[in-house]
N, C-alpha and C positions, 0 to 999 in steps of 0.2 A: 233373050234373057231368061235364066229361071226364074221359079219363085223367090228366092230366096233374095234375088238382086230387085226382081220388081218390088217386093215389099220393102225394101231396103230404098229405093228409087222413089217409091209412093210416100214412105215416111221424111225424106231431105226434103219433100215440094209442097211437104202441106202448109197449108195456112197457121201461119205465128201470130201470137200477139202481141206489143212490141215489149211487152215482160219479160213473157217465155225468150223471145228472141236475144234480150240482153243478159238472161240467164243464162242461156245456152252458151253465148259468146263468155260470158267471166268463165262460166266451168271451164269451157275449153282455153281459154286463154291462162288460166290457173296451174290446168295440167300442164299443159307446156313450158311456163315457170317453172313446176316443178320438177318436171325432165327435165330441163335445162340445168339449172341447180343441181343436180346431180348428176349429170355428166360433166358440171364443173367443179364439183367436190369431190369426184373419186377417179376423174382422168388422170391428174399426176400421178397417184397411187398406181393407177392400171400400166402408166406408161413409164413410172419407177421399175414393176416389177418386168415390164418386157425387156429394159434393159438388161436387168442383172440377168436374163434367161439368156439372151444376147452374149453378154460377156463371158459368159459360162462356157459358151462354145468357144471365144476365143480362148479362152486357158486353155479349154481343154483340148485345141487344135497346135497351144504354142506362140500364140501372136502375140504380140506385145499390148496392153489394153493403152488407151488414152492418144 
């Protein structure tokens, strides 16, 4: 391992206390709400517009859409 993993390695094994520990877990578990949450507020959006890019080619191949 390098440094960069060992110190990364020594820092996930240290001693918590069960504060810090339940902190740790709401922040993370918050962020992940929050990703969540927003990949479910802007996937239609993202998967609207892959369509229309989609169908774009059909016209502009000739195929019928639908």
């Amino acid at each position: 391992m390098n440094g960069w993993l060992t110190s990364a390695s020594r820092w996930l094994r240290r001693p918590r206390t069960r504060g810090q520990a339940l902190t740790e877990l709401t922040l993370l578990m918050a962020a992940l709400l929050v990703a969540t949450m927003g990949i479910a507020t802007f996937a239609p959006d993202m998967f609207a517009a892959y369509t229309i890019y989609v169908r774009g080619f059909y016209v502009v191949l000739g195929y019928p859409l639908g």
